[in-house]
C-alpha positions, -999 to +999 in steps of 0.1 A: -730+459-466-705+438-448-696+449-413-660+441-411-654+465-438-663+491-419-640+522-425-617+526-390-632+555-380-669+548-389-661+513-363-648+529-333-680+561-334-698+523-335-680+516-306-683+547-290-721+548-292-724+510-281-708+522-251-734+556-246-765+528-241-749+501-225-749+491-190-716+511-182-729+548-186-738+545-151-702+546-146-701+585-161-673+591-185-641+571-187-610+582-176-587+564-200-594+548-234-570+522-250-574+510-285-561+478-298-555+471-337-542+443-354-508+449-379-534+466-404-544+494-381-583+473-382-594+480-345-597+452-329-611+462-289-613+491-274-605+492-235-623+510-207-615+523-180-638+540-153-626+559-118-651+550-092-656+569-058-637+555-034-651+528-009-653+529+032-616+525+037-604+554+013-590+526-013-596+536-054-618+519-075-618+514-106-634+495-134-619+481-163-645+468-195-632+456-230-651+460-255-644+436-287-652+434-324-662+395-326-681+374-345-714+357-332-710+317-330-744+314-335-749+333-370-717+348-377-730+383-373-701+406-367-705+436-341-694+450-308-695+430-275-686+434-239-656+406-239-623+406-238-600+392-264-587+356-266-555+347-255-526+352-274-536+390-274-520+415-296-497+438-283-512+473-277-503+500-309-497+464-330-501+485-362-471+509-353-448+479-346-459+463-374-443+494-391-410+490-376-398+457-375-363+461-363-371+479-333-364+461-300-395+454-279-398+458-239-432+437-229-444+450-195-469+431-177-507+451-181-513+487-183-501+497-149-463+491-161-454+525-155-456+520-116-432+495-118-417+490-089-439+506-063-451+497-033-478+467-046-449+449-061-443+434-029-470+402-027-474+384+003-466+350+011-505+349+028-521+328-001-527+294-015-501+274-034-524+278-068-526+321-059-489+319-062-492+302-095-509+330-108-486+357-087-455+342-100-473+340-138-476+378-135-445+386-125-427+364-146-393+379-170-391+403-138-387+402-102-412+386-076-410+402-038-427+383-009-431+394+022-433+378+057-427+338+049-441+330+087-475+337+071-472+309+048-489+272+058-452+256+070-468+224+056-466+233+016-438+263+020-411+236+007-436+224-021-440+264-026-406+269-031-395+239-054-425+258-081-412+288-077-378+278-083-383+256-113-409+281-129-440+260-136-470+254-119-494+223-118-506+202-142-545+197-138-569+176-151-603+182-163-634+160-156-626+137-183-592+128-166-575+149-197-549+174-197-574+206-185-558+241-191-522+251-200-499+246-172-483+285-164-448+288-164-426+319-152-393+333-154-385+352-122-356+361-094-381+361-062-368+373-029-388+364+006-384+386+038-393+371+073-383+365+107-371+329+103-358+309+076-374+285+055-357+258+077-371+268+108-404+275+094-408+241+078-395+227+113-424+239+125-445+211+107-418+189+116-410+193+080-377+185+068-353+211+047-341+195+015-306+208-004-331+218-034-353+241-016-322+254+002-308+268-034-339+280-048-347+302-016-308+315-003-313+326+035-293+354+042-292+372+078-307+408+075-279+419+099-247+437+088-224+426+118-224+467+125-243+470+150-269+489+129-293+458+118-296+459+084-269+484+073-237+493+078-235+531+076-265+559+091-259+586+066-265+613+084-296+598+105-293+591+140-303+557+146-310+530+122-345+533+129-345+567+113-332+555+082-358+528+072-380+552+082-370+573+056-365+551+027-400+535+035-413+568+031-393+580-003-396+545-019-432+551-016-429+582-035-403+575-063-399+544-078-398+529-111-373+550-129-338+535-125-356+498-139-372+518-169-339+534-176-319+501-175-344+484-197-345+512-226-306+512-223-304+474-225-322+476-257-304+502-275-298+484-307-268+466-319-253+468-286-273+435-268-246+410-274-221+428-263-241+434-225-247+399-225-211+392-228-201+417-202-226+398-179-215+363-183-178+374-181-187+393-147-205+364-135-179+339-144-152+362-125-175+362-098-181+326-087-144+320-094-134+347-069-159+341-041-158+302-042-131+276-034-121+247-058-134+221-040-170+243-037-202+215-041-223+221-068-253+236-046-229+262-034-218+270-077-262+273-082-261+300-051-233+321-061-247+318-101-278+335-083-258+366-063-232+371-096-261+373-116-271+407-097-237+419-094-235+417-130-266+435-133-259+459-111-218+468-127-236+466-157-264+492-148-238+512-132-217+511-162-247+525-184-253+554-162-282+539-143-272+537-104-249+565-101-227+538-075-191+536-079-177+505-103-173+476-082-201+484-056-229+454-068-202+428-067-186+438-032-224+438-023-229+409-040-200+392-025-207+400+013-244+383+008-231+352-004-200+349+027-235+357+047-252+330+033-222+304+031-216+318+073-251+307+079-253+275+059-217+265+072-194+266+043-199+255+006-199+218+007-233+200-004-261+200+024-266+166+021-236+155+035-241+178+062-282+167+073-265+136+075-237+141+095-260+158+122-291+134+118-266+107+133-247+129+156-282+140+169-288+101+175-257+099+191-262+126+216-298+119+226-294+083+232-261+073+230-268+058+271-306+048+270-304+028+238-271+012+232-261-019+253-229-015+269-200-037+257-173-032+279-154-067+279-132-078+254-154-106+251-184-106+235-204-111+263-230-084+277-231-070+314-259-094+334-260-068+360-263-039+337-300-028+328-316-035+302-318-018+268-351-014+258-356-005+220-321-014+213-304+007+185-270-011+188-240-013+211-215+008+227-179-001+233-159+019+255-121+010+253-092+027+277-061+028+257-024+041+268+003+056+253+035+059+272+022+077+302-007+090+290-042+074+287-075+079+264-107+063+261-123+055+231-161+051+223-174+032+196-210+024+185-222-005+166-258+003+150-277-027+142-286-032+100-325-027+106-321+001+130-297+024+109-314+017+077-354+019+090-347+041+118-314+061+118-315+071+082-350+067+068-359+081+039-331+089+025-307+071+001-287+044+021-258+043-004-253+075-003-255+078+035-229+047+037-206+069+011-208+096+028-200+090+063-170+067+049-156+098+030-156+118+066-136+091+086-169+084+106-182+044+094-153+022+094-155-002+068-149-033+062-115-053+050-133-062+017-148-024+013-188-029+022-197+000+047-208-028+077-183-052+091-191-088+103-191-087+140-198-111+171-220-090+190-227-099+230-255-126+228-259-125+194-248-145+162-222-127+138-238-102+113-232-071+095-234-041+117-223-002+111-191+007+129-193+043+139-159+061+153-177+086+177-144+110+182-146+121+145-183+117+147-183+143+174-152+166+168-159+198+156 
C-alpha cells in the first residue's frame, strides 16, 4: 500500500498519534491545532501549538511545532516529520479557496493577524541593520512603527533609512563568492518616534544628512503649537498628561478593529477600481493644494507620502470606518506637512540649502582668521598685517557712497583648491557652482565659467570663486 494515498482522515489520526509518542507530549495537550491542505483538501502539515507556564517575569510562553507529510531524501519513504514546510507555503484552508476563485484574498502576516495592531506592533529602533531586514520583511504590505530612533547606532541610522525607504535588503554572498539567499524586499509606510531628528542624531557621528534620507524618514515636530504638546484639544481631561495616559491605556485594550474593517470593505468585490480612483484623485488634489508651483521635487515625494494617508483616511471615513467628519485626514494631513515644510524651511530641494549653509558656515567661522585682507585697490597685501596661516582665500572690504550716504561692501575670493578640496568636498562641484550662481551668491565670470580670472595680492592671475557676502548672509 502506498502511503500518500492514504484516505484524509486515516492521515491526520496518523498524525495525531505521531504526535501522542513524540518528544512534545511533555508539552500536555495543545491549545490550538491548524491544518494545512493543498487545493485537493490532501493535508499537507498540521501546526501545533502548546501554552507553556509562564517564566520568572510573568511573560507567556508558548510553543509552536509543525508537523509535515514529506518524503525521505534518502529512500523516498513518505511519513510524518517534525519540520516545517518549504517556502512558498500554501495559504492556510488552500482547499476552500481553491473552491472559490473569484473571491478577493486579504494575506495577513502569521497566525497572530487578529491582534493586529496592538501594542507589539511597535518595534524598536534597538537592533542591528540585518534585524531590521527581517522586521521590515514581516511587516511588509502594512505599516512598520519604530520607537525611540536615539537607540539606534548614529553611525548606520542613514544607511538604515535609505533600506527602509527603498524596500530591499542586502545582497550576500555565500562562501563560494555566489549570490547566497534571496535578497528580502518589503512594502511598508514606517513611522519613527524620538527625541531628535534623524539630522541631529546622525550629527552625532559627525554624520552628514543627505536630501534622500530626509524624504524617506519626514521629521515632523510632535508639538501642536497649542500649548498642549502633542494635541490641540483635552477632551474633557485636565491636562495633556491625562490624556495620553488614557489612550495608552485603551489602545492597549482595543485595537485592531477599525484596520480589519477597512480591509474587508476595501475588498468588497467589483468595487476596487473605483477606491483606487478615489485615492489617486484625493491625492492629486492634495499635493496641488498644499504645494506651490515652483515646489522641488523632494518636497512633491513628501507630500505624495502625507496625501497618501489623507486619502486613506477620507476614504475609510467615507466607508464607515472612522466615524470622523469628511475632510478630517486631509486637514490632518495638511497641518503635518506645513509642520514638516516649517521645520525643513520651505519646499525647495535640500541640496541647495546644505550648500548654502556649508559656505555661510565657512564664512562665519573664519571669515577673519583665514582670509588675507585686501584692502587696497591694488593688488598688493598689507606687510604689517598678520599673517594668514592656512589661507582659504581673500577678503576685500570696499567703502562705497551714494549721495550722502555710505556702505561697505565685503567680498571673498576663495582660492580653486581650497573651495573644491576643502569648502565643498564631497559633493558635486558643478552643481555647487550652479547653485550658488542661481542665488545671486558666486559672481561669475564675463564668458559664463563660475571663477573669474583675478590678480590676487602677491600672486599670479588665476581662477578664483567670487563670493558676494551681503546675499550670502541676508536672510
Amino acid at each position: 500500500m502506498t502511503v500518500y494515498e492514504t484516505p484524509h482522515k486515516a492521515r491526520l489520526v496518523r498524525a495525531l498519534l505521531f504526535l501522542s509518542v513524540s518528544g512534545y507530549r511533555q508539552h500536555g495537550k495543545p491549545s490550538k491545532i491548524w491544518i494545512y491542505r493543498d487545493a485537493n483538501g490532501q493535508p499537507l502539515m498540521v501546526l501545533y501549538r502548546f501554552d507553556l507556564r509562564p517564566d520568572q517575569s510573568g511573560t507567556p510562553r508558548k510553543v509552536f511545532a509543525p508537523l509535515t507529510w514529506c518524503k525521505h531524501s534518502a529512500n523516498d519513504s513518505l511519513a510524518w516529520r517534525w519540520q516545517g514546510l518549504s517556502e512558498p507555503r500554501p495559504l492556510l484552508r488552500l482547499d476552500d479557496l481553491a473552491k472559490r476563485r473569484l473571491v478577493p484574498v486579504v494575506l495577513c502576516e502569521g497566525e497572530k493577524a487578529s491582534v493586529w495592531g496592538g501594542p507589539r506592533l511597535v518595534r524598536s529602533w534597538r537592533s542591528t541593520d540585518n534585524a531590521l531586514e527581517s522586521i521590515a520583511a514581516a511587516h511588509s504590505d502594512g505599516l512598520l512603527v519604530l520607537d525611540e530612533i536615539g537607540m539606534c547606532d548614529p553611525r548606520i541610522i542613514g544607511e538604515t533609512v535609505y533600506m527602509l525607504g527603498n524596500g530591499t535588503g542586502k545582497a550576500r554572498a555565500n562562501d563560494r563568492g555566489m549570490s547566497g539567499r534571496q535578497v528580502q524586499e518589503w512594502r511598508l509606510l514606517f513611522l519613527s518616534t524620538g527625541e531628535k531628528t534623524l539630522a541631529q542624531h546622525m550629527a552625532e557621528a559627525n554624520k552628514e544628512l543627505k536630501a534622500g534620507m530626509e524624504v524617506r524618514l519626514l521629521a515632523v515636530p510632535a508639538d501642536a503649537s497649542k500649548g498642549l504638546g502633542l494635541f490641540e484639544e483635552l477632551h474633557g481631561f485636565d491636562d495633556a498628561a491625562a490624556l495620553s495616559d488614557a489612550l495608552k491605556a485603551r489602545v492597549s485594550r482595543c485595537y485592531g478593529s477599525p484596520g480589519l474593517a477597512f480591509l474587508s470593505a476595501l475588498c468588497e468585490p467589483g468595487k476596487l477600481r473605483a477606491y483606487a480612483a478615489m485615492v489617486r484623485s484625493t491625492l492629486e488634489r492634495f499635493t496641488t493644494e498644499a504645494l506651490p508651483a515652483s515646489a522641488s521635487g523632494q518636497a512633491q515625494r513628501a507630500a505624495t507620502r502625507f496625501g497618501l494617508a489623507a486619502a486613506a483616511g477620507e476614504l475609510a471615513t467615507a466607508l464607515g470606518v472612522t466615524g470622523w467628519p469628511d475632510g478630517l485626514a486631509l486637514h490632518s494631513a495638511r497641518v503635518c506637512l506645513d509642520a514638516w515644510l516649517a521645520e525643513r524651511g520651505g519646499a525647495g530641494n535640500l541640496e541647495g540649502d546644505a550648500i548654502v549653509a556649508r559656505l555661510r558656515g565657512v564664512v562665519e567661522r573664519y571669515g577673519e582668521s583665514r582670509f588675507t585682507r585686501w584692502d587696497s585697490i591694488a593688488a598688493k597685501t598689507d606687510d604689517h598685517a598678520p599673517r594668514t596661516a592656512d589661507r582659504l582665500g581673500f577678503r576685500r572690504t570696499m567703502d562705497h557712497g551714494i549721495g550722502d550716504s555710505l556702505y561697505t561692501s565685503v567680498t571673498y575670493y576663495f582660492l580653486g583648491t581650497t573651495w573644491r578640496d576643502e569648502v565643498f568636498k564631497g559633493m558635486n562641484l558643478r552643481n555647487v557652482n550652479r547653485e550658488l550662481v542661481a542665488r545671486g551668491i558666486l559672481e561669475p565670470s564675463g564668458d559664463g565659467k563660475a571663477a573669474q580670472s583675478v590678480t590676487l595680492p602677491g600672486m599670479p592671475k588665476g581662477r578664483v570663486y567670487v563670493v558676494n557676502s551681503s546675499v550670502l548672509l541676508s536672510d
